[in-house]
MIVOMAR-839841 format. One record per residue (C-alpha): x, z, y; residue number from 1. Coordinates in steps of 0.1 Angstrom, whole numbers, always signed. Layout:
N
site east=X | up=Z | north=Y | num=NUM
...
***
This chain:
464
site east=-416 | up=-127 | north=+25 | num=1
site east=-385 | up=-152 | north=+21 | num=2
site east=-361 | up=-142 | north=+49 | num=3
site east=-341 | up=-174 | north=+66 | num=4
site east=-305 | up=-173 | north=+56 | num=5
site east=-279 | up=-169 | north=+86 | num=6
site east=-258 | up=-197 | north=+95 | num=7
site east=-228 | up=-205 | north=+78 | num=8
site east=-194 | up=-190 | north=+92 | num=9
site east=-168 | up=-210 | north=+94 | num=10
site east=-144 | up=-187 | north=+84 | num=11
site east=-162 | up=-173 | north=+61 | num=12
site east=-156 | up=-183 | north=+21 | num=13
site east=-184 | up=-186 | north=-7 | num=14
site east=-179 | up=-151 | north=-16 | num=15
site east=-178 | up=-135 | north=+19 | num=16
site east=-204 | up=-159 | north=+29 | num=17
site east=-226 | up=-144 | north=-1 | num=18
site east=-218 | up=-104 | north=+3 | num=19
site east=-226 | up=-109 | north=+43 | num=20
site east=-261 | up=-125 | north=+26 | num=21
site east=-269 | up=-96 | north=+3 | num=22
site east=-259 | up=-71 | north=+32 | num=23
site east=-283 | up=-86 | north=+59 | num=24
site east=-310 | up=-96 | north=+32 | num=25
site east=-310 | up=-61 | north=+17 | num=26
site east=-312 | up=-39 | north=+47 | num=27
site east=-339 | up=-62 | north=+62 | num=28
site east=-362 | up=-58 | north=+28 | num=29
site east=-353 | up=-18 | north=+26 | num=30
site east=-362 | up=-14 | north=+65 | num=31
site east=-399 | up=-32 | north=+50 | num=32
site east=-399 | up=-7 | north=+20 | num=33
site east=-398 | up=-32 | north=-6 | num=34
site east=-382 | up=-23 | north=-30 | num=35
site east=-389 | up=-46 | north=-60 | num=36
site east=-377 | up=-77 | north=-38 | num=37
site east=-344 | up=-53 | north=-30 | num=38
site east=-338 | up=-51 | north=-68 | num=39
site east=-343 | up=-90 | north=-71 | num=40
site east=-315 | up=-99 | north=-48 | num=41
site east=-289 | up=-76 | north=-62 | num=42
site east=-298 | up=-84 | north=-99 | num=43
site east=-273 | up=-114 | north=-103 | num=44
site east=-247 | up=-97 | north=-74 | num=45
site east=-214 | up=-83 | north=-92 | num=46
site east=-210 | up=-43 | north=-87 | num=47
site east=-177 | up=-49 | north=-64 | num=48
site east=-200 | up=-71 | north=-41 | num=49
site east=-232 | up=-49 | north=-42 | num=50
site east=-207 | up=-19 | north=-33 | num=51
site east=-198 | up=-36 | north=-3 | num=52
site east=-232 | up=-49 | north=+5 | num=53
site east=-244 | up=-8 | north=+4 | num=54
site east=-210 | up=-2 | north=+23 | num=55
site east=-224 | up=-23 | north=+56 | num=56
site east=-261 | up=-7 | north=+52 | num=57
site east=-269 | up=+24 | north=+79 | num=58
site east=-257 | up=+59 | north=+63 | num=59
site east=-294 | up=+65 | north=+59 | num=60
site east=-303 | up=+34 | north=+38 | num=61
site east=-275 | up=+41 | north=+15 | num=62
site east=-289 | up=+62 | north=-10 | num=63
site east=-322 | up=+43 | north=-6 | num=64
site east=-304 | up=+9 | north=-20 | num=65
site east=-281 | up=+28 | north=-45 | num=66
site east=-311 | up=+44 | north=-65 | num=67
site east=-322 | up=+8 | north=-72 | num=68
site east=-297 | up=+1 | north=-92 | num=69
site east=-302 | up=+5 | north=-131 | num=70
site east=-283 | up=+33 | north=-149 | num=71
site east=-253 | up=+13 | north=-163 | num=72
site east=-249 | up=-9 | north=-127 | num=73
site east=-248 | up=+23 | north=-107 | num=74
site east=-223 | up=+42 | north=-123 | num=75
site east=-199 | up=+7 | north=-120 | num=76
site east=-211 | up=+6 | north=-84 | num=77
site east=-200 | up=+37 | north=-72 | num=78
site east=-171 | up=+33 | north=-86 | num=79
site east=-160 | up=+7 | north=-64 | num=80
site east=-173 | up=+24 | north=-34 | num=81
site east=-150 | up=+37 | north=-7 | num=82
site east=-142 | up=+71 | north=-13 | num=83
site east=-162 | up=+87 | north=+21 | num=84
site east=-195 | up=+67 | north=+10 | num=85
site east=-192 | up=+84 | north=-24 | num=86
site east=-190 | up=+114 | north=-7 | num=87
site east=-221 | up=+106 | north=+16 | num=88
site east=-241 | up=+96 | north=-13 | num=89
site east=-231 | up=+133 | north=-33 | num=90
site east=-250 | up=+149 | north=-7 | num=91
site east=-282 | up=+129 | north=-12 | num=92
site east=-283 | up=+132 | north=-48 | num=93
site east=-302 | up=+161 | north=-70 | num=94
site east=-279 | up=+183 | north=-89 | num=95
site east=-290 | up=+160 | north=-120 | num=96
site east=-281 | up=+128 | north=-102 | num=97
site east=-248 | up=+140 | north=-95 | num=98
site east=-238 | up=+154 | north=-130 | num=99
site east=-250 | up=+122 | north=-148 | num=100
site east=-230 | up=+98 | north=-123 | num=101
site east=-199 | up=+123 | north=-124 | num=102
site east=-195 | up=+125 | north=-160 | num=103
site east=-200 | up=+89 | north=-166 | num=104
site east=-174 | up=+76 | north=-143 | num=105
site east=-142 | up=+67 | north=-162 | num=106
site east=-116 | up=+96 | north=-156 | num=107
site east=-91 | up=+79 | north=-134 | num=108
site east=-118 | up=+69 | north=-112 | num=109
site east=-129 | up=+104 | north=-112 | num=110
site east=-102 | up=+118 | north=-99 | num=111
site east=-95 | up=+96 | north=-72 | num=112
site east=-132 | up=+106 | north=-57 | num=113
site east=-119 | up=+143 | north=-65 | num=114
site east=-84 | up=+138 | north=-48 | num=115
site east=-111 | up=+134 | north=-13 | num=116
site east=-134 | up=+161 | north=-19 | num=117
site east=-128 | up=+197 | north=-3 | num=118
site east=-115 | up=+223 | north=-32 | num=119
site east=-146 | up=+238 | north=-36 | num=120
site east=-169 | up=+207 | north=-38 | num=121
site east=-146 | up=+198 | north=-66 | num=122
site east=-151 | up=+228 | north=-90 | num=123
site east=-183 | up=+229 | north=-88 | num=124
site east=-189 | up=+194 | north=-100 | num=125
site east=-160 | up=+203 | north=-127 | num=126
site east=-182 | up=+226 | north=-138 | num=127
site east=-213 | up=+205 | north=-140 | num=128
site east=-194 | up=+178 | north=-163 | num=129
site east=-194 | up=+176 | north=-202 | num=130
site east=-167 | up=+196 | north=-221 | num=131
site east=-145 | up=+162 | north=-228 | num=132
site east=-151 | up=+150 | north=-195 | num=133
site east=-139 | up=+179 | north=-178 | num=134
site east=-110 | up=+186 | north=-204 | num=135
site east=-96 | up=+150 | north=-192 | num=136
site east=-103 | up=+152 | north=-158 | num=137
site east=-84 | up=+187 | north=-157 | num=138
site east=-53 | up=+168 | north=-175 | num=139
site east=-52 | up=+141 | north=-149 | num=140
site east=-55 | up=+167 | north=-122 | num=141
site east=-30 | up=+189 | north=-136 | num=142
site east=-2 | up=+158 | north=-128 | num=143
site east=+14 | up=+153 | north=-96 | num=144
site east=-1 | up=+130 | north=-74 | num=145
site east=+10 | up=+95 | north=-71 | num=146
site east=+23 | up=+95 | north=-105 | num=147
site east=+21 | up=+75 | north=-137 | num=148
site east=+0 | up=+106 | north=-153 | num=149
site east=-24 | up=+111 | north=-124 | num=150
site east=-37 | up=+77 | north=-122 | num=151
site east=-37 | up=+72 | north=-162 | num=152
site east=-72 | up=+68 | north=-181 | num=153
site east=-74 | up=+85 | north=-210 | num=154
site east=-97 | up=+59 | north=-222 | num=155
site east=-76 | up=+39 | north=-245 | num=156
site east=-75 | up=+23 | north=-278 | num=157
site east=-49 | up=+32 | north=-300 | num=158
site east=-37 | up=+15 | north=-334 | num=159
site east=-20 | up=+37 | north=-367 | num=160
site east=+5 | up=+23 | north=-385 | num=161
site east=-11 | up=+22 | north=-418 | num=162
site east=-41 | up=+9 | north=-408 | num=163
site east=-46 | up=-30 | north=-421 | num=164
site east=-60 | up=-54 | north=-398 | num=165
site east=-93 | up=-57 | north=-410 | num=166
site east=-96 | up=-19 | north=-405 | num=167
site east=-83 | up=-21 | north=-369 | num=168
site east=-110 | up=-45 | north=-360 | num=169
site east=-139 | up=-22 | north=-375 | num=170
site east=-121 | up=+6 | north=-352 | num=171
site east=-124 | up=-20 | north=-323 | num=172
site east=-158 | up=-28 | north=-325 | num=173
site east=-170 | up=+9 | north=-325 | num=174
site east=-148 | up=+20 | north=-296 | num=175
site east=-148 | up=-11 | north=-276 | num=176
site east=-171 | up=-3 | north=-251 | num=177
site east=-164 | up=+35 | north=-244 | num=178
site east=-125 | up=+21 | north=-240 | num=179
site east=-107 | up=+7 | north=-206 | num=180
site east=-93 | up=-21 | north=-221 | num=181
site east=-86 | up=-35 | north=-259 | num=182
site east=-63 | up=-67 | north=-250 | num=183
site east=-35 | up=-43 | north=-250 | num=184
site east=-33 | up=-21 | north=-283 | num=185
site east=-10 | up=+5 | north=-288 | num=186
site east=+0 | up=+17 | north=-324 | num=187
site east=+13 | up=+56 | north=-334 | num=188
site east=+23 | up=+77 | north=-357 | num=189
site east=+8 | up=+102 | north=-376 | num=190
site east=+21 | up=+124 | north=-348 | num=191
site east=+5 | up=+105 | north=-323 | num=192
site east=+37 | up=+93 | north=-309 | num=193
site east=+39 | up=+58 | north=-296 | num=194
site east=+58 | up=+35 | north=-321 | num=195
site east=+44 | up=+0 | north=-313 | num=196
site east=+28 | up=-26 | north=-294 | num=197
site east=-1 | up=-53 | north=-304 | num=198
site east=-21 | up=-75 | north=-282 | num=199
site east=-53 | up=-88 | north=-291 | num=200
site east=-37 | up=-126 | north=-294 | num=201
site east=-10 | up=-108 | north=-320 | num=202
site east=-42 | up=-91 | north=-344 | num=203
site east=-63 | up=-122 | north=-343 | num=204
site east=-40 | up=-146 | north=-356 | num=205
site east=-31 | up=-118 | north=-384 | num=206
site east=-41 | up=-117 | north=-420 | num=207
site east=-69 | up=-93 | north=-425 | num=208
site east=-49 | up=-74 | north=-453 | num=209
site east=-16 | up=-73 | north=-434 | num=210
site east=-1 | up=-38 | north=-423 | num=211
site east=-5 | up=-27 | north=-382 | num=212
site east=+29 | up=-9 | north=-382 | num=213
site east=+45 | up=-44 | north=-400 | num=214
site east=+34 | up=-70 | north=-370 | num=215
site east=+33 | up=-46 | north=-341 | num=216
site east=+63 | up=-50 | north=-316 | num=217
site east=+83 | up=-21 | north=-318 | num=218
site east=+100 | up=-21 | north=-284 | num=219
site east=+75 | up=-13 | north=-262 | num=220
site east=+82 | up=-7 | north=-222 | num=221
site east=+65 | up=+28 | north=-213 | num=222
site east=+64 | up=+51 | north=-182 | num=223
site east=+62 | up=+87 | north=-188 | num=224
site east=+34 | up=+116 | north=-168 | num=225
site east=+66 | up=+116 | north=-138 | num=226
site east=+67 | up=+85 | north=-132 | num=227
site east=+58 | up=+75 | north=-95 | num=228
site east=+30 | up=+49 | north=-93 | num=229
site east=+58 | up=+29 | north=-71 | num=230
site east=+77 | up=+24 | north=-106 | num=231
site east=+46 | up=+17 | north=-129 | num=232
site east=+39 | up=-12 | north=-103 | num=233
site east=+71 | up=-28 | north=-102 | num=234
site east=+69 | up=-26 | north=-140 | num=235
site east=+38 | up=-42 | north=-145 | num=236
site east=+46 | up=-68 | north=-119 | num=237
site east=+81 | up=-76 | north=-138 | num=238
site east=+68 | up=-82 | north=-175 | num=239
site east=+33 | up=-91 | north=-164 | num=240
site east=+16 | up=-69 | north=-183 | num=241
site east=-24 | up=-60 | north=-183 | num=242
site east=-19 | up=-23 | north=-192 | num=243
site east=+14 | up=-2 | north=-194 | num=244
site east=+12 | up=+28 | north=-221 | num=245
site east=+23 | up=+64 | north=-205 | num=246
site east=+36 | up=+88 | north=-228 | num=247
site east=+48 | up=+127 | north=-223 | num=248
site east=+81 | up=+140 | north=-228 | num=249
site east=+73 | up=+140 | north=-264 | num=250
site east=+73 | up=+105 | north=-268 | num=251
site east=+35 | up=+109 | north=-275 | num=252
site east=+11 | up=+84 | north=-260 | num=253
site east=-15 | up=+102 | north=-235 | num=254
site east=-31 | up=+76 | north=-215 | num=255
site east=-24 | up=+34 | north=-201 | num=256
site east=-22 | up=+22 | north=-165 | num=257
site east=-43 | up=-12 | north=-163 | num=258
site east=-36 | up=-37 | north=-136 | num=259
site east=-63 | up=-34 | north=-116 | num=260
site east=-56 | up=+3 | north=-107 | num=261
site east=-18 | up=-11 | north=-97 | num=262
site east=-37 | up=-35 | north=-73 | num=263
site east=-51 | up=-9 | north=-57 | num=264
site east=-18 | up=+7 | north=-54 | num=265
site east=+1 | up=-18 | north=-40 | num=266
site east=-26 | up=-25 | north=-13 | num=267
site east=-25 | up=+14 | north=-5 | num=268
site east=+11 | up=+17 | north=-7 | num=269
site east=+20 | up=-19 | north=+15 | num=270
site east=-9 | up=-2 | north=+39 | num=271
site east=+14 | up=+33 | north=+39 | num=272
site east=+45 | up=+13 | north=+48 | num=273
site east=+30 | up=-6 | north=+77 | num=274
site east=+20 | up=+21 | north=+94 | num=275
site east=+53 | up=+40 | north=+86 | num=276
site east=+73 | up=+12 | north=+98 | num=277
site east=+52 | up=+16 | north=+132 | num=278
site east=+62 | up=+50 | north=+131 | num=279
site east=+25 | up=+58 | north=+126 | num=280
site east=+23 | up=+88 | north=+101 | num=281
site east=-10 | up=+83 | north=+82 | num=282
site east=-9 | up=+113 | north=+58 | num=283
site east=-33 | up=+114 | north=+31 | num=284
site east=-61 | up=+103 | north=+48 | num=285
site east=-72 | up=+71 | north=+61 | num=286
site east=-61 | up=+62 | north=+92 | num=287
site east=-94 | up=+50 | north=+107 | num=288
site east=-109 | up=+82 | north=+93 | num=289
site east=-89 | up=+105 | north=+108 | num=290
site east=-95 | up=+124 | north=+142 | num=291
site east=-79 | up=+117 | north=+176 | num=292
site east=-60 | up=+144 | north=+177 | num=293
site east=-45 | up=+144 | north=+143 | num=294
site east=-34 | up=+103 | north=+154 | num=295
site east=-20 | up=+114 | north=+185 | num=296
site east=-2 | up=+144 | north=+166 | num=297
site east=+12 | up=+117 | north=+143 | num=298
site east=+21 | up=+91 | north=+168 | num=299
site east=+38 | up=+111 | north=+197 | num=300
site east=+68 | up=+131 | north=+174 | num=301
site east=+82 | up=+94 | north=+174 | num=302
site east=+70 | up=+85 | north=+212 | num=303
site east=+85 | up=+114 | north=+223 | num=304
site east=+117 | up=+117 | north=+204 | num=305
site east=+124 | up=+81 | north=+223 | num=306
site east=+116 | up=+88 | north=+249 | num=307
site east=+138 | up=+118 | north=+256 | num=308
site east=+167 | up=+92 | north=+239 | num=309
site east=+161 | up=+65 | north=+260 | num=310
site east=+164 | up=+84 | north=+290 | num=311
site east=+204 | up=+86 | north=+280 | num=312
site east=+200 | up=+44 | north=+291 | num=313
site east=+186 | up=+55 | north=+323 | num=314
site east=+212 | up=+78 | north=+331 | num=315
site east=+237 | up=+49 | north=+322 | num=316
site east=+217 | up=+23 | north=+344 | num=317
site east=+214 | up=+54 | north=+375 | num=318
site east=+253 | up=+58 | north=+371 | num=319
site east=+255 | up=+21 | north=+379 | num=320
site east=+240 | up=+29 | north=+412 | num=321
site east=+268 | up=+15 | north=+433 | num=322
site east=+272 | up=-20 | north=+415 | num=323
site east=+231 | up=-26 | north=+415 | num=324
site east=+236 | up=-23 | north=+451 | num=325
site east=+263 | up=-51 | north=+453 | num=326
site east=+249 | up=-74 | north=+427 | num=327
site east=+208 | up=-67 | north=+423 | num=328
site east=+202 | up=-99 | north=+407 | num=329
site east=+217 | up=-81 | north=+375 | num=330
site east=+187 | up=-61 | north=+374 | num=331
site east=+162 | up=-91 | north=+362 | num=332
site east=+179 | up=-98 | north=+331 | num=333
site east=+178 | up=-62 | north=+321 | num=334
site east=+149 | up=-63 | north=+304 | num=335
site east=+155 | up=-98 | north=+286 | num=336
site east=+186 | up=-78 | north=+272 | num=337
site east=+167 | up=-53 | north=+259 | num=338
site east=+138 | up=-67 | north=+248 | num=339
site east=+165 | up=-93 | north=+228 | num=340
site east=+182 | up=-67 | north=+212 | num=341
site east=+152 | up=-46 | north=+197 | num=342
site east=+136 | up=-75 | north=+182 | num=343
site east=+169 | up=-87 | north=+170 | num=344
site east=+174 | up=-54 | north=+148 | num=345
site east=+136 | up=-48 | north=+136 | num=346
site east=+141 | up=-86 | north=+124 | num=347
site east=+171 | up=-70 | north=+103 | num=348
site east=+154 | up=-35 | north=+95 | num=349
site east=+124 | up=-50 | north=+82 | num=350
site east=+141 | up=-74 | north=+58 | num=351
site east=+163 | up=-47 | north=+48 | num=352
site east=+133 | up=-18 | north=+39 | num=353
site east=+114 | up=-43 | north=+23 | num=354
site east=+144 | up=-51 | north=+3 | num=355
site east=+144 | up=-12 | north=-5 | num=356
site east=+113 | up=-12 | north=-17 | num=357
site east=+116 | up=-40 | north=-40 | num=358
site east=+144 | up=-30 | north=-50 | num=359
site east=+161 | up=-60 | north=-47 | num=360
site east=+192 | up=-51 | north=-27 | num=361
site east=+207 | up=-33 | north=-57 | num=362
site east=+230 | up=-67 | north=-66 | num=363
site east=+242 | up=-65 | north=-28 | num=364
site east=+263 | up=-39 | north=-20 | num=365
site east=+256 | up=-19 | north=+16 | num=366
site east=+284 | up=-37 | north=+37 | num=367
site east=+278 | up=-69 | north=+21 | num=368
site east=+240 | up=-68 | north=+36 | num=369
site east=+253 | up=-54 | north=+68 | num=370
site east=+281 | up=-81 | north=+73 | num=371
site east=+253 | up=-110 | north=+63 | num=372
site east=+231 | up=-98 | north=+88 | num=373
site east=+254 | up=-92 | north=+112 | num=374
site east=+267 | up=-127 | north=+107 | num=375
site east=+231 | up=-139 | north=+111 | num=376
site east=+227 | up=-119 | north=+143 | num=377
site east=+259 | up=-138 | north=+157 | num=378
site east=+245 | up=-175 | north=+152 | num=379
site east=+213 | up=-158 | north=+169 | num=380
site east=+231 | up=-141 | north=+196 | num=381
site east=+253 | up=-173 | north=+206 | num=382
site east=+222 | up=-195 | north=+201 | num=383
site east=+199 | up=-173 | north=+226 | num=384
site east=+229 | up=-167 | north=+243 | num=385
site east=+237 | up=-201 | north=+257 | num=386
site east=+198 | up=-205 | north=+263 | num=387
site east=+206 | up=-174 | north=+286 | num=388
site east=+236 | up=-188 | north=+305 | num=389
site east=+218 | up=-222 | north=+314 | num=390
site east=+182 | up=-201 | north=+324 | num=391
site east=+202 | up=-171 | north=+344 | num=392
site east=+222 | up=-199 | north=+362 | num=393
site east=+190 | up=-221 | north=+369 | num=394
site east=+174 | up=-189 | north=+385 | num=395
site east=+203 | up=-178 | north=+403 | num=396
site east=+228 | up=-204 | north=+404 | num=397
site east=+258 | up=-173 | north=+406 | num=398
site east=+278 | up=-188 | north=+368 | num=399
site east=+294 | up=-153 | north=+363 | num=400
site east=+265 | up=-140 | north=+363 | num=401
site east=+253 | up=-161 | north=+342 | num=402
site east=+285 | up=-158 | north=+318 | num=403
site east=+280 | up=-117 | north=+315 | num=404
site east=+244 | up=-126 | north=+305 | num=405
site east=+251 | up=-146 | north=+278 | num=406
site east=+279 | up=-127 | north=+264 | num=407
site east=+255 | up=-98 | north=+266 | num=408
site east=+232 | up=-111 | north=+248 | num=409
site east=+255 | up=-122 | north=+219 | num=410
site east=+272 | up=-88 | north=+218 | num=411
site east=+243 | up=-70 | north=+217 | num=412
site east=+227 | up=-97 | north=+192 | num=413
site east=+254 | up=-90 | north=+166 | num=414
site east=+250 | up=-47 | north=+170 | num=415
site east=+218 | up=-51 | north=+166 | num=416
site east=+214 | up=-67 | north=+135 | num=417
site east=+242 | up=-44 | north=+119 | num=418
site east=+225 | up=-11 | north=+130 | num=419
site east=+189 | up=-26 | north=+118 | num=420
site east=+205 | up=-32 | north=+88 | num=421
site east=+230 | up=-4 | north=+84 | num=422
site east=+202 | up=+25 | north=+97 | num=423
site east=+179 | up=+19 | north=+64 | num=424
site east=+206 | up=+25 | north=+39 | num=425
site east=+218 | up=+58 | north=+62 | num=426
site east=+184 | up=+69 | north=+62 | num=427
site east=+176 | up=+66 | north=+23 | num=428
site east=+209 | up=+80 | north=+10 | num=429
site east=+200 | up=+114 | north=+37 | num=430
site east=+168 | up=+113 | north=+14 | num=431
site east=+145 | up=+104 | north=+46 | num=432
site east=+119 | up=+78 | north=+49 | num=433
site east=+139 | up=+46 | north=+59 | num=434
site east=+110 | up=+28 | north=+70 | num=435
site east=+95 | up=+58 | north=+95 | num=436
site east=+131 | up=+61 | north=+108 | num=437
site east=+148 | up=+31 | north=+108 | num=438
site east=+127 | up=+7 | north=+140 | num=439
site east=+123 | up=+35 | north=+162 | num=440
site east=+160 | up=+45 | north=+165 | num=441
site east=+175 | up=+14 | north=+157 | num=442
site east=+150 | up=+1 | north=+187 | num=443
site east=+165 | up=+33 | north=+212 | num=444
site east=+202 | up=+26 | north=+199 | num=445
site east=+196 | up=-8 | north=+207 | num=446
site east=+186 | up=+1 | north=+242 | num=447
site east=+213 | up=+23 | north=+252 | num=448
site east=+244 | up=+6 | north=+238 | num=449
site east=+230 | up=-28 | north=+255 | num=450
site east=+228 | up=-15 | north=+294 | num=451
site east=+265 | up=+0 | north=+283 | num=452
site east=+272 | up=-31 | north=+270 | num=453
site east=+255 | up=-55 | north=+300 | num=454
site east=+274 | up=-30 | north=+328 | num=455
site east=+309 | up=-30 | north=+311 | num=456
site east=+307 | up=-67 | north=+313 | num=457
site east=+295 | up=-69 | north=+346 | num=458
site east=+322 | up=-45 | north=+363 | num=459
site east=+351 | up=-66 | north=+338 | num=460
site east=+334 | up=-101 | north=+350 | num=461
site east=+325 | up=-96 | north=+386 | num=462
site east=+356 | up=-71 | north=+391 | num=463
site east=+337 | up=-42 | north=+403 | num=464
***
């Protein structure tokens, strides 16, 4: 029965147009049980896609279109899946099912799955795994997590010296497909330590006879097992690299990071600072995925230190009693005062984190960056702070008024871009998370000192 295809979707692309296709096509032909046309329209479908397409099926038909797939395609497919319908598809498996998919995922994508499985789950499909299997899963646990070593593969091709190049490529062609990658070829010594580089450009373009340890680039860029995966990022992203050799404190070469794992850690690790920078602690687990309570747990530390700091700015504004009384028309540009001022300094926080992160601050030195974007707060502050003069004295026509407005505004403009700038610097050199600390109480700072600021003016102004 040939199913109509849904309408196009604007904005949608090819791609997305085609895994949205598979999705709806495959759950209508598993909800009619048949199964040989299910297998039809995944056959030409790449294992990232078909993971998604079983991703947006019902929990129930997710086994169902998994066990479809051949052998080969399956063990590639769940390796792409997300972590919790890996876990969902564990329980509907035999013992058998389970041990052959385990053992034939490649060992850095192993131990991601086992980083989100309860303890006990874990060793009891350590123990169903082959002796090599679980010897390099073990290593890769036995690293710390978020480093170089604990997101290595094992699964590498590596060169010796003496070797010729018409040897090499008889090794290649044996190992090639049990191996992560063989465009980037390492070369060692008899001791296993690393001693060279060789792409696969560099041993094509050789002479068969000619020696491995003679045309291999000897300065090679490597990470060692303590690396953090932050650092193995930045490095592949600076030489553009495809794989980046990790070696122990021996110098000996254990494992390679390949760029697609980096990929995946720069999306979780940009993920992790948006969420920090909203003062949103995620933890190790997805955000989406968590409970309610353990987001509101999260969430209301930062909510809560604020608010008991902010209520220092309501005391200032209640001590201010007797001149709201005489001049209540200052009370409606309070909150464009405020409002100005946090956004002013987030604009600077943000720019300055980032720049953290990066690492690409380290030619500026800290007042340097503070002066700049105090500097830049200033052209703001007098820029918005004009606009202010000419809109407070359109609304209330009283010019002094309008005068301690925009003064305000370019006061509190120019503190608030240094202490956005100045509070990420503070916060990393106390050895605390610059972007989980830096908007929230440069934001509260921001508050406070501006209602001091916006009164002092308006009793020195007014004459109060």
């Amino acid at each position: 029965m040939t199913q109509a295809r849904p309408p196009s979707t604007s904005n949608l692309n090819p791609r997305q147009e085609l895994r949205q296709l598979v999705c709806s096509e495959l759950k209508i032909l598993l909800e009619q049980e048949n199964w040989s046309g299910a297998k039809v329209i995944l056959l030409p479908v790449q294992p990232a896609d078909i993971a998604e397409a079983i991703e947006g099926l019902p929990e129930a038909m997710q086994a169902l279109a998994f066990r479809l797939l051949a052998k080969d395609e399956a063990i590639a497919v769940y390796e792409e899946l997300d972590p919790n319908v890996q876990q969902v598809l564990l329980q509907d498996f035999s013992r058998e099912d389970v041990r052959t998919i385990i053992d034939q995922m490649s060992p850095d994508e192993r131990v991601k799955l086992f980083e989100e499985l309860p303890a006990k789950v874990v060793r009891k499909l350590l123990a169903q795994l082959s002796a090599s299997e679980r010897e390099a899963t073990a290593l890769l646990l036995g690293y710390q997590p978020e480093t170089a070593g604990r997101i290595m593969t094992p699964e590498y091709l590596s060169l010796k010296e003496r070797w010729t190049v018409a040897q090499t490529f008889q090794k290649i062609r044996r190992l090639a497909l049990t191996k992560e990658t063989i465009y980037s070829l390492y070369v060692t010594d008899n001791q296993h330590c690393l001693t060279g580089f060789l792409s696969l450009r560099d041993l094509v373009i050789a002479q068969p006879e000619q020696i491995i340890g003679e045309i291999a680039e000897p300065h090679v860029v490597s990470v060692h097992t303590d690396t953090s995966q932050e650092e193995v990022a930045r490095l592949l992203q600076r030489y553009d690299f495809l794989a980046l050799p990790v070696v122990d404190a021996e110098n000996r070469l254990v494992g390679i990071i390949t760029v697609d794992d980096v990929i995946d850690i720069l999306e979780a690790e940009t993920t992790k600072d948006i969420h920090t920078l909203g003062g949103v602690q995620v933890g190790d687990s997805h955000y989406f995925q968590s409970t309610i309570l353990s987001i509101v747990r999260r969430r209301a530390f930062w909510l809560i230190t604020v608010f008991l700091i902010t209520t220092l700015a309501s005391l200032i504004i209640k001590a201010q009693e007797q001149l709201l009384r005489q001049m209540i028309v200052l009370v409606a540009f309070m909150p464009l005062l405020i409002d100005t001022g946090g956004d002013v300094g987030c604009q600077s926080s943000t720019v300055v984190i980032r720049g953290l992160n990066t690492q690409s601050l380290r030619q500026y030195g800290v007042l340097g960056i503070v002066k700049r974007e105090a500097m830049a707060g200033a052209l703001l502050g007098l820029i918005l702070g004009l606009g202010a003069v000419a809109w407070a004295y359109l609304l209330q026509g009283n010019l002094l008024v309008a005068v301690v407005v925009g003064i305000s505004l370019l006061l509190i403009s120019i503190l608030a871009s240094a202490i956005g700038a100045a509070l990420p610097f503070l916060f990393s050199w106390l050895g605390l998370d610059p972007a989980l600390m830096s908007a929230p109480v440069m934001t509260t700072i921001a508050d406070v000192f501006g209602v001091l600021i916006y009164f002092y003016l308006a009793q020195l102004i007014l004459r109060f």
